[in-house]
RODO-333085 format. One record per residue (C-alpha): residue number from 0; residue in one letter; chain; x, y, z. Coordinates in nm, 4 decimals. Layout:
# residues N
SITE NUM A A X Y Z
...
***
This chain:
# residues 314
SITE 0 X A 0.5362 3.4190 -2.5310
SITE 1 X A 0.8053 3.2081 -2.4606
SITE 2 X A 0.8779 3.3347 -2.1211
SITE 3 X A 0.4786 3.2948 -2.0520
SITE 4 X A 0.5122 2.9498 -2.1729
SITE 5 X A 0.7956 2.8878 -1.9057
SITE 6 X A 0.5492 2.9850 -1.6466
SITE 7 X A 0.2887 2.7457 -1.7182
SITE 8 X A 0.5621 2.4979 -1.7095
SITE 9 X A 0.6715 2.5868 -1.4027
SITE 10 X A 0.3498 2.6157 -1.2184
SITE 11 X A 0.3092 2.2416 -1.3381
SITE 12 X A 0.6331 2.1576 -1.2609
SITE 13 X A 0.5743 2.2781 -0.8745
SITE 14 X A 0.2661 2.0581 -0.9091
SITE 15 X A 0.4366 1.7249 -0.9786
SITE 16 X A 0.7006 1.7761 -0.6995
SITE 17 X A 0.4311 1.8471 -0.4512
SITE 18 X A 0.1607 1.5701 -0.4802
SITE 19 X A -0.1211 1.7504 -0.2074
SITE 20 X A -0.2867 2.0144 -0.3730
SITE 21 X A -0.1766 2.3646 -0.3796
SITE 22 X A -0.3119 2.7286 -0.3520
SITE 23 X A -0.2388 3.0040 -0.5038
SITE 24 X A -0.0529 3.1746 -0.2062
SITE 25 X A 0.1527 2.8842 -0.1520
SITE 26 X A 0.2419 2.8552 -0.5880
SITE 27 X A 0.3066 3.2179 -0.5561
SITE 28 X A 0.5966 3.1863 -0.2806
SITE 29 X A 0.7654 2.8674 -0.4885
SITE 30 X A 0.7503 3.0413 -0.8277
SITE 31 X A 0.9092 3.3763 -0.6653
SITE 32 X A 1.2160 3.0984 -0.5406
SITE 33 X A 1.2532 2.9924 -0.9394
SITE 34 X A 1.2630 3.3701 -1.0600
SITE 35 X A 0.9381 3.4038 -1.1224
SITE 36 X A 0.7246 3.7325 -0.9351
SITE 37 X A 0.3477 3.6702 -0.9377
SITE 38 X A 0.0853 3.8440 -0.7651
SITE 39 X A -0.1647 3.5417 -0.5714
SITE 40 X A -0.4199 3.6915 -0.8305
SITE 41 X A -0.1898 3.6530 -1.1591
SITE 42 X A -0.1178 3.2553 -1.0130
SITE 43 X A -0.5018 3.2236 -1.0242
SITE 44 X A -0.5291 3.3264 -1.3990
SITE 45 X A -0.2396 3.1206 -1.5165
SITE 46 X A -0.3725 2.8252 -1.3165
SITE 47 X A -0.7586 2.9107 -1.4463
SITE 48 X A -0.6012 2.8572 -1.8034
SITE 49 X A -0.4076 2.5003 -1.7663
SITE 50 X A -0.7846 2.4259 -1.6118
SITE 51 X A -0.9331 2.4777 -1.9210
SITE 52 X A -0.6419 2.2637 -2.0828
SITE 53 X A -0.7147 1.9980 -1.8749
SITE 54 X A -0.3696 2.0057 -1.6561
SITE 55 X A -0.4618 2.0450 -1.3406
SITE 56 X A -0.7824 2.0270 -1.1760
SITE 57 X A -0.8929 2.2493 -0.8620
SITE 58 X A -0.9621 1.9874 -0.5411
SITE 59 X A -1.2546 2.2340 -0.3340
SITE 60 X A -1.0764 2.4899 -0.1620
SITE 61 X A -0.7426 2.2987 -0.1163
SITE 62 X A -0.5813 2.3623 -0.4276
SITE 63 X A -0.4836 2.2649 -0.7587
SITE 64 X A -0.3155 1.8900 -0.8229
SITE 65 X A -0.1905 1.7813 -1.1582
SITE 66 X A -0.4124 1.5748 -1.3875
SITE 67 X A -0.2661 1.2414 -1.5982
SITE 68 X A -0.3034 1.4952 -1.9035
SITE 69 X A -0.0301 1.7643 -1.6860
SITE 70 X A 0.1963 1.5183 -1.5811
SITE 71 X A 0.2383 1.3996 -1.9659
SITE 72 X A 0.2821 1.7646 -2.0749
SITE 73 X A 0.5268 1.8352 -1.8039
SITE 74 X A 0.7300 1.5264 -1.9438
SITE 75 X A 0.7307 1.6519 -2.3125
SITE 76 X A 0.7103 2.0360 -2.2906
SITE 77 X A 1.0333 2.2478 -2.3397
SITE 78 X A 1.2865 1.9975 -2.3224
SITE 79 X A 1.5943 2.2391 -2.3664
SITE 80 X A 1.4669 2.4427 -2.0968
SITE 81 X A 1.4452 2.1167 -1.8921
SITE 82 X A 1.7996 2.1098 -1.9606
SITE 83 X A 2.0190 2.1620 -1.6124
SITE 84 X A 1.6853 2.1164 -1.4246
SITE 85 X A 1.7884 1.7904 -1.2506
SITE 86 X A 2.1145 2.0188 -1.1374
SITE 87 X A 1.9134 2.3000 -1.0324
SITE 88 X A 1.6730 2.1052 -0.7698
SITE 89 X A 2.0187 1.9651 -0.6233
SITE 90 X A 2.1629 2.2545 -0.6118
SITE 91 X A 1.8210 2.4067 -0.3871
SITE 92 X A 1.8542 2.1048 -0.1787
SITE 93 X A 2.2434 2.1472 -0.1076
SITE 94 X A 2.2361 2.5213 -0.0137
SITE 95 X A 1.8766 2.4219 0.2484
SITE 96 X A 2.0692 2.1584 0.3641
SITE 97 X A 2.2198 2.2904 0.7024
SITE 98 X A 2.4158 1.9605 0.8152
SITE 99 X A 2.7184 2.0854 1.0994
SITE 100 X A 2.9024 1.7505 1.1174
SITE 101 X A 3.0962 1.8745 1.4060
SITE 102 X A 2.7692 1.8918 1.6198
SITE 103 X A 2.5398 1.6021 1.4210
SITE 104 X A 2.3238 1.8903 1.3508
SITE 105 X A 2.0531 2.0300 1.1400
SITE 106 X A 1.9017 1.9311 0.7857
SITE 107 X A 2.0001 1.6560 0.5536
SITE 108 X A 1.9213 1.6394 0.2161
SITE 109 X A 1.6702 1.2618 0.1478
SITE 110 X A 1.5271 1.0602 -0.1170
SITE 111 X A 1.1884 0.8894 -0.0258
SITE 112 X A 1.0959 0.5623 -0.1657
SITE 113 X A 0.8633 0.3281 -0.1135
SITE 114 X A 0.7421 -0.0290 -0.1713
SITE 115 X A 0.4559 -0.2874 -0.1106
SITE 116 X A 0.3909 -0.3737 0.2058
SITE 117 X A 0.4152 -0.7319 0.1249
SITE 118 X A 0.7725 -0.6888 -0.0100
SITE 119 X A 0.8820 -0.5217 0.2905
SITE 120 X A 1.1014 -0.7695 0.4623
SITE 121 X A 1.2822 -0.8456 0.1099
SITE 122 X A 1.3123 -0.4370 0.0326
SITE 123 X A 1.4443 -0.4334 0.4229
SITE 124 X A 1.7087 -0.7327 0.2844
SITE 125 X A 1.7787 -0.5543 0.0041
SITE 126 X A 1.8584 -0.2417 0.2341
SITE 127 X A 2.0886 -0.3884 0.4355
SITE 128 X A 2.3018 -0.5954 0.1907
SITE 129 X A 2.3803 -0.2153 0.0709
SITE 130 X A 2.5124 -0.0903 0.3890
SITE 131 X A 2.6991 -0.4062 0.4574
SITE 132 X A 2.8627 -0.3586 0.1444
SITE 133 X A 2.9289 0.0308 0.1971
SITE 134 X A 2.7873 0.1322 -0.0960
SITE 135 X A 2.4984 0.3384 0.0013
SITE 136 X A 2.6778 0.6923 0.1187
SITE 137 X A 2.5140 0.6938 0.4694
SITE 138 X A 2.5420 0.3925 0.6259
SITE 139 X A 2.1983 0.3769 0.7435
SITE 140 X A 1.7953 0.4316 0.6545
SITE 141 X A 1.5029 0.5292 0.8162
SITE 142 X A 1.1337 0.3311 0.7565
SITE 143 X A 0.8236 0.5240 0.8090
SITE 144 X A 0.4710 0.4434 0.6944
SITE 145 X A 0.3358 0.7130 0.8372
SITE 146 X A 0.3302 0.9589 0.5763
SITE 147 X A 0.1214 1.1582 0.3154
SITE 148 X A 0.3123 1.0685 0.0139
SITE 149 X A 0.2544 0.7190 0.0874
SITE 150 X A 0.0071 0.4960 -0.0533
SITE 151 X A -0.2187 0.2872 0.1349
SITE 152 X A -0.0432 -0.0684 0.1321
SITE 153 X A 0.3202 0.0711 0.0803
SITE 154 X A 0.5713 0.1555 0.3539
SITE 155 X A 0.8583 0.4489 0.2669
SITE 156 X A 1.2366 0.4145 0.3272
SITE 157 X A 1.4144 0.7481 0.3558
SITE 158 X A 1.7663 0.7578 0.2367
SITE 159 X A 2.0391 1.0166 0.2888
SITE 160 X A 2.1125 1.1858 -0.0102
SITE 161 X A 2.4819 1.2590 -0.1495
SITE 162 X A 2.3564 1.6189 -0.2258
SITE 163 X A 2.4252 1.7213 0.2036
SITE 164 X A 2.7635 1.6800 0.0738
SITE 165 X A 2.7421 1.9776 -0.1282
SITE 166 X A 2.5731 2.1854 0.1268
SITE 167 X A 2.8274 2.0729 0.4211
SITE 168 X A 3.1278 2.1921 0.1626
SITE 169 X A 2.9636 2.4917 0.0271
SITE 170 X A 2.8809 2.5818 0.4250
SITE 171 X A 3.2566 2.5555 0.5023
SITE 172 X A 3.3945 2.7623 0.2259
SITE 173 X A 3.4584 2.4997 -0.0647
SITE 174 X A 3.2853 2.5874 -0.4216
SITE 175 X A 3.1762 2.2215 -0.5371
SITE 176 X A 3.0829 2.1226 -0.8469
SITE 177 X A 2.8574 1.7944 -0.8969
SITE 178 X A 2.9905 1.7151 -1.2513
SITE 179 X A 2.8809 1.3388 -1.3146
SITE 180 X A 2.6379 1.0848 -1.2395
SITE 181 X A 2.8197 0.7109 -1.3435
SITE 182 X A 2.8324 0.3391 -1.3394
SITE 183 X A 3.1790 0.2191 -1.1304
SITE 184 X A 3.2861 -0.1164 -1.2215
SITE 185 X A 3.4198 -0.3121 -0.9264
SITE 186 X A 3.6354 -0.6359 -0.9182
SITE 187 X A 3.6974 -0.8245 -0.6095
SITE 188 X A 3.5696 -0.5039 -0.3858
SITE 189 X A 3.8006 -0.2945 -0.5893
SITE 190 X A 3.6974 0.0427 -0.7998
SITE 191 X A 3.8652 0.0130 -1.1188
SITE 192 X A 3.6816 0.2187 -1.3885
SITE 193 X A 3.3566 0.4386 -1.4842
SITE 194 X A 3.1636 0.2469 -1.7488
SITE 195 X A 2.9571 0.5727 -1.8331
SITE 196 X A 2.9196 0.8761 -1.7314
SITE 197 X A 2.6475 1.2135 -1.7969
SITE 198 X A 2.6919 1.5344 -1.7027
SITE 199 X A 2.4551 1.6889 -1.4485
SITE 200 X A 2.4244 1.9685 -1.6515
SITE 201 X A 2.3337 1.8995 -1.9653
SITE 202 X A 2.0932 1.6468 -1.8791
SITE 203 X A 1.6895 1.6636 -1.8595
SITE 204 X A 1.6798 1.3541 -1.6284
SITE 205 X A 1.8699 1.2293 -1.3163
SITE 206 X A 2.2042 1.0009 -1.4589
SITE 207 X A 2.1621 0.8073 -1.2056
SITE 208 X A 1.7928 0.7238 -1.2157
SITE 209 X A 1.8480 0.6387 -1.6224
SITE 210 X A 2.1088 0.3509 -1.5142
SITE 211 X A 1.8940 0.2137 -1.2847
SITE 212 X A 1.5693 0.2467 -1.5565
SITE 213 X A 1.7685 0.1052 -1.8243
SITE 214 X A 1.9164 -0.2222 -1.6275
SITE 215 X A 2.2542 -0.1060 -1.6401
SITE 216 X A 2.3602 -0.1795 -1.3042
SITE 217 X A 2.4847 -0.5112 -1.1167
SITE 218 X A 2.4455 -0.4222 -0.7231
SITE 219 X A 2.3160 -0.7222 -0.6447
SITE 220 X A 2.5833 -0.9146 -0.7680
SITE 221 X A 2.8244 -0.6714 -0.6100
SITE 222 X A 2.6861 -0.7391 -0.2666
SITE 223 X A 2.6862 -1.1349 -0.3547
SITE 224 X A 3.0377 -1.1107 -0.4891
SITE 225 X A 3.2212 -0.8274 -0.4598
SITE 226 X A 3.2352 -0.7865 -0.8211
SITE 227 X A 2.9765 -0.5499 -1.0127
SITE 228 X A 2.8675 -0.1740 -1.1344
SITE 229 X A 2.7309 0.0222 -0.8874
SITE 230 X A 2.6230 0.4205 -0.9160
SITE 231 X A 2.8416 0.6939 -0.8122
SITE 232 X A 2.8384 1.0600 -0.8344
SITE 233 X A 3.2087 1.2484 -0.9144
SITE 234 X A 3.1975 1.6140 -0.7916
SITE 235 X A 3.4776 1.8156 -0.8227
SITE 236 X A 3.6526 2.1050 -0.5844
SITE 237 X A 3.9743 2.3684 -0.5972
SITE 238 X A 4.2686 2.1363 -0.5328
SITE 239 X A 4.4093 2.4547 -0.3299
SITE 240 X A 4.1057 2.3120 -0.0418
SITE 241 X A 4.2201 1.9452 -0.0443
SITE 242 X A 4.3429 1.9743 0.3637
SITE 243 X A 3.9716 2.1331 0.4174
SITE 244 X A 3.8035 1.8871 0.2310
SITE 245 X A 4.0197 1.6019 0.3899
SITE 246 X A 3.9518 1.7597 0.7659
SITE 247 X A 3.5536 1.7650 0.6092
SITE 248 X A 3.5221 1.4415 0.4977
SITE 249 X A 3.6735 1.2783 0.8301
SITE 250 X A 3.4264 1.4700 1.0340
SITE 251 X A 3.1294 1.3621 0.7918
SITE 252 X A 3.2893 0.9841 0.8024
SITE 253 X A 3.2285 1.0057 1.1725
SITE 254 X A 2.8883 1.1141 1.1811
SITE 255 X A 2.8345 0.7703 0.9642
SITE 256 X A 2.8862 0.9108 0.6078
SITE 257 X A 3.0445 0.6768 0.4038
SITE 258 X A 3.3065 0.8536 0.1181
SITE 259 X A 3.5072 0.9127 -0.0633
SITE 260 X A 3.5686 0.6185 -0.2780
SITE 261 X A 3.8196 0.8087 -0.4097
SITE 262 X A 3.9643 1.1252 -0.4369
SITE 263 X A 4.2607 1.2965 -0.6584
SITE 264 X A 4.3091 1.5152 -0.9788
SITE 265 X A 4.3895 1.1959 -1.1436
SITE 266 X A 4.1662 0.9039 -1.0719
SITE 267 X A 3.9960 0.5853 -1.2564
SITE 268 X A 3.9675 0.7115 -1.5897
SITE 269 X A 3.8530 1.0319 -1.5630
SITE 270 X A 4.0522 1.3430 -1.7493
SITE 271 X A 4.2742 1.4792 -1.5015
SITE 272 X A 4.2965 1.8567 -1.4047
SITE 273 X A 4.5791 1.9510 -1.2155
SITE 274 X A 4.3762 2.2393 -1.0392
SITE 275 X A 4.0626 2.0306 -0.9087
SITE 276 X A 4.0174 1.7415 -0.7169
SITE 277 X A 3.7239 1.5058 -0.8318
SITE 278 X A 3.5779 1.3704 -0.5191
SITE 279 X A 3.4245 1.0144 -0.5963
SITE 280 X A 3.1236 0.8669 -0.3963
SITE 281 X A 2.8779 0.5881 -0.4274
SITE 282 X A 2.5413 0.7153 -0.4391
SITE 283 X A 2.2250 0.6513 -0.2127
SITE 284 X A 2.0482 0.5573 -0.4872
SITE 285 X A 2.2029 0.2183 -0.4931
SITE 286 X A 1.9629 0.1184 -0.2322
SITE 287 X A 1.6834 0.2043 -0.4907
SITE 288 X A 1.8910 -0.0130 -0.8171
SITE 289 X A 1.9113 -0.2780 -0.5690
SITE 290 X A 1.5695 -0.3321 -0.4945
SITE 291 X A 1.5204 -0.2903 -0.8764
SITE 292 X A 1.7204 -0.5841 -0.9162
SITE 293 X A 1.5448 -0.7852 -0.7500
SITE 294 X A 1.2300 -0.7224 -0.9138
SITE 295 X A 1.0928 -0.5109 -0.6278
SITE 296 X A 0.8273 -0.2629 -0.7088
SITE 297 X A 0.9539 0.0414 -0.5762
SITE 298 X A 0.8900 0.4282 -0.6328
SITE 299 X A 1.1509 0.7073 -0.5438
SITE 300 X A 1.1343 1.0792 -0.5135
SITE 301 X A 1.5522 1.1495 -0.5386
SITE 302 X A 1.5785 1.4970 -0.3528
SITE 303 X A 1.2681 1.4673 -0.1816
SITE 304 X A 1.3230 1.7523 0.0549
SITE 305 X A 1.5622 1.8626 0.3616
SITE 306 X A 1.5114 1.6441 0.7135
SITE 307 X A 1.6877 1.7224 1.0300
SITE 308 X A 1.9690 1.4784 1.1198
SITE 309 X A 1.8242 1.3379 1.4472
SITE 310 X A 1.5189 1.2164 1.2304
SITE 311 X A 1.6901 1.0102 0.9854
SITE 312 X A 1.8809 0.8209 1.3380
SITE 313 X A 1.5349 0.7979 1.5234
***
C-alpha cells in the first residue's frame, strides 16, 4: 500500500514540475527515471483514480494537469518520503548537465523566474546590482518572454544554476557532495561567517528558497554597502582532487562563472575535515532574494531544467 501510495505521489509530483498537461506515454517515461516501471495502460488507471479524487483533471486529449486540490496534497502527503527530494532533483539536473568549460559547451543547469511586466526595469536593476556585486555565481542572465511557462503580463529571467557545478566536477572525475544551503554574513565585502545552515539532505524544501521566504536575507543592503547576508551553497570534495578542482574552477571562472568564495578543509565556521575540501559559493538564487527585497513580485522554478550554454549568452 505504501509503495502504491508513493506512486500516486509521484505521478502528482511529475505534474507540478511540468505545468502543460501530460499523457500517459510521456508520465510513463518520467516515472520509469524515478524507479518506477509502468505500463502506458497501468499510468491511465492510477491517473483515472486521482480523477475521481479530484487531483488532476484530464485537458481533451492533451493530458492530465494538476488541480488546486493536487497541488495541496502534493504539499502535505508523505513528508518523510519528501525527505532528500530537493537533493534528488539536483542531483538529476547535475548528472544532464553536460557543461565542457574547456570548449563553452553543452547544457547548463537554470532556474526560471519571472515578474510583472511593469516591474521589469526595477527586476532588470535588481539583476544587475547582483552581478556587479559578484554574488550571483554566473555573472550574467538571460530575459525571455517568449515562453510557455510564462504568464501573460510577466517576462522570465533565466539564471545559471550552481548545480552545473556538480555536473562539470562529477564529468571530470571528482565525487561532490552538495552538503548545505546557508546565509554568509559579509562585512565590508568580506565573508566572515554562516549564520545558518540545512542540510540538503534531510530537508523537504530548498534551504535556500526558506531564507529567502522567511526574510532572512540582506542582499540589498549588501549591494548598497558591502555589508549583509547573502545565500550560499557549501559542497564538499576528496581533498586528494584539490589540484583538479583548482585547474576546474579556473577554467569555469573563465567561461564567466563566478566561485569559489572560498575553499579549504577549514573555513568560516564550518567543522573541519582534514580529508574533504568544502567548496563555498554564492548562489544564483540571490538574484531571486534580491528582487524579494525589494518587494518585487516574482515566481521561481530553482532547477528548472538543462539549457545549452550558447542560449543563456544569446
Amino acid at each position: 500500500m505504501i509503495r502504491t501510495e508513493r506512486k500516486y505521489i509521484e505521478l502528482l509530483r511529475i505534474l507540478r514540475e511540468h505545468r502543460d498537461p501530460m499523457g500517459a506515454k510521456r508520465l510513463s517515461e518520467l516515472m520509469a527515471e524515478r524507479g518506477f516501471v509502468l505500463s502506458d495502460r497501468a499510468v491511465q488507471y492510477y491517473l483515472s483514480y486521482l480523477d475521481t479524487m479530484g487531483f488532476t483533471e484530464k485537458i481533451g486529449n492533451q493530458g492530465r494537469i494538476l488541480t488546486p486540490a493536487g497541488m495541496a496534497e502534493t504539499d502535505n502527503a508523505l513528508v518523510d518520503d519528501r525527505i532528500g527530494f530537493v537533493i534528488s532533483k539536483l542531483e538529476r539536473l547535475a548528472y544532464r548537465s553536460t557543461f565542457d568549460p574547456v570548449t563553452s559547451t553543452g547544457d547548463v543547469a537554470y532556474n526560471l523566474s519571472f515578474v510583472p511586466e511593469e516591474d521589469f526595469e526595477k527586476a532588470k536593476t535588481v539583476f544587475d546590482d547582483v552581478v556587479r556585486m559578484g554574488c550571483g555565481f554566473f555573472n550574467s542572465y538571460k530575459i525571455i518572454d517568449r515562453d510557455p511557462r510564462i504568464p501573460s503580463g510577466y517576462t522570465g529571467f533565466i539564471t545559471v544554476c550552481s548545480i552545473t557545478m556538480d555536473g562539470v566536477f562529477q564529468r571530470n572525475g571528482i565525487p561532490v557532495k552538495m552538503a548545505y544551503g546557508g546565509r554568509l554574513e559579509i562585512r565590508n565585502g568580506n565573508p566572515l561567517q554562516f549564520r545558518d545552515l540545512i542540510g540538503y539532505r534531510g530537508t523537504t524544501i530548498d534551504p535556500l528558497e526558506l531564507f529567502i521566504s522567511s526574510g532572512l536575507t540582506s542582499i540589498s543592503n549588501y549591494t548598497r554597502t558591502r555589508n549583509g547576508i547573502a545565500l550560499a551553497n557549501v559542497r564538499e570534495v576528496p581533498e586528494s582532487a584539490q589540484q583538479q578542482v583548482e585547474e576546474t574552477i579556473r577554467l569555469m571562472n573563465a567561461c564567466g562563472f563566478v566561485y569559489p568564495v572560498s575553499m579549504g578543509s577549514q573555513i568560516f565556521n564550518l567543522p573541519p575535515n582534514p580529508y574533504r575540501l568544502s567548496i563555498v559559493a554564492f548562489s544564483g538564487l540571490n538574484y531571486i532574494g534580491n528582487c524579494v527585497e525589494h518587494g518585487i513580485e516574482v515566481k521561481t522554478e530553482i532547477g528548472a531544467g538543462n539549457i545549452p550554454f550558447a542560449k543563456v549568452l544569446e
